[in-house]
C-alpha positions as CSV (number, residue, x, y, z in Angstrom):
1,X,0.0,0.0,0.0
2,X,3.2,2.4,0.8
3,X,4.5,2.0,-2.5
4,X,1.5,2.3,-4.1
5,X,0.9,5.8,-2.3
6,X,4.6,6.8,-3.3
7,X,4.2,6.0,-6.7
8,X,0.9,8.4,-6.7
9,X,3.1,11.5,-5.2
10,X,5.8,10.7,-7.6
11,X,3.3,11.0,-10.4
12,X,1.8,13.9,-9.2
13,X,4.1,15.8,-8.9
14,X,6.0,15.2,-11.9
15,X,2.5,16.4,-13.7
16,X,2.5,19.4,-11.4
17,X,5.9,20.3,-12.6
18,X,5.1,19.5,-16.2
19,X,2.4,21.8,-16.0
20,X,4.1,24.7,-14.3
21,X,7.0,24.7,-16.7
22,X,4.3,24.3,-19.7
23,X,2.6,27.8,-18.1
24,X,6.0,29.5,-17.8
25,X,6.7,28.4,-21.1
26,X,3.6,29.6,-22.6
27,X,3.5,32.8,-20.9
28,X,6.9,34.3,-22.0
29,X,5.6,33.2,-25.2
30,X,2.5,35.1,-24.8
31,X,0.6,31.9,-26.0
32,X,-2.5,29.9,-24.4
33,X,-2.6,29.5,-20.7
34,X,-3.0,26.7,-18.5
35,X,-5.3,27.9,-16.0
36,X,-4.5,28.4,-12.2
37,X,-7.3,26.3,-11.4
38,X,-5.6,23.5,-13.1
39,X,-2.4,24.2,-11.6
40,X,-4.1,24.8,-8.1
41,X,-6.4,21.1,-8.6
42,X,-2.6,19.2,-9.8
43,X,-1.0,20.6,-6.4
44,X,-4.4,19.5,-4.4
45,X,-4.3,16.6,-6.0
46,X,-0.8,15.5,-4.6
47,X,1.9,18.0,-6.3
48,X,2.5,20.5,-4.4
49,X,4.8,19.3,-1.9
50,X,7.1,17.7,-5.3
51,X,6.7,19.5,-8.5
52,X,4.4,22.5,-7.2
53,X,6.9,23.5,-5.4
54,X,10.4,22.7,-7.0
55,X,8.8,23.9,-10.2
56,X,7.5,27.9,-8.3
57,X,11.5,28.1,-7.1
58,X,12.7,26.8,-10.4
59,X,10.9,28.4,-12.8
60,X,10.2,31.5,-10.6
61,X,6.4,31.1,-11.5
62,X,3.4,32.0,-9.9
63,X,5.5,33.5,-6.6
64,X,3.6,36.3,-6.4
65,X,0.5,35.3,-6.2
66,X,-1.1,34.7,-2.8
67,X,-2.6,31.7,-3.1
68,X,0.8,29.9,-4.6
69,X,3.3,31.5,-2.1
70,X,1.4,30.7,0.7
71,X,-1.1,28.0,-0.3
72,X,1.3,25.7,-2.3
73,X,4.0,25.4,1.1
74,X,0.7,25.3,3.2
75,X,-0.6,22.4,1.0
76,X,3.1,20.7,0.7
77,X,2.9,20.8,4.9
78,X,-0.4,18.7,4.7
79,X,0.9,16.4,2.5
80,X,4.0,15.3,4.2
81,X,1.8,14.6,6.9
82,X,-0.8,12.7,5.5
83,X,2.2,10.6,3.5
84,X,3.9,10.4,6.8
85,X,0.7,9.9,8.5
86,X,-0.3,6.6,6.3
């Protein structure tokens, strides 16, 4: 069941990331955006203490929005716990 739970994060996250870079990618472009619902609903989802957050320092993207400097840590908190937790 552990491994199974580790794989998830993994995955995740490594879509979280994909999908921050994509954004960055697209937005010094000035192309189509992913939307930060999408981004927001990969982090719930399990990314955001992985790729959510590797991918905001990395990429220097999204850090000054609220709700991804201080939700995306926030959320990355509650995951460790509930990985560490189960």
């Amino acid at each position: 069941m552990k491994e199974m739970i580790v794989i998830y994060f993994i995955s995740i996250s490594a879509i979280c990331f994909a999908l921050m870079g994509i954004d960055k990618s697209r937005a010094k472009r000035k192309k189509w955006r992913i939307s930060e619902k999408a981004l927001l609903m990969s982090a719930i989802l399990g990314g955001a203490c992985g790729g959510g957050l590797i991918a905001m320092v990395l990429f220097r993207h999204k850090t000054k929005h609220a709700i991804f400097a201080l939700g995306l840590p926030l959320l990355a908190i509650a995951q460790i716990c509930f990985f560490f937790y189960f």
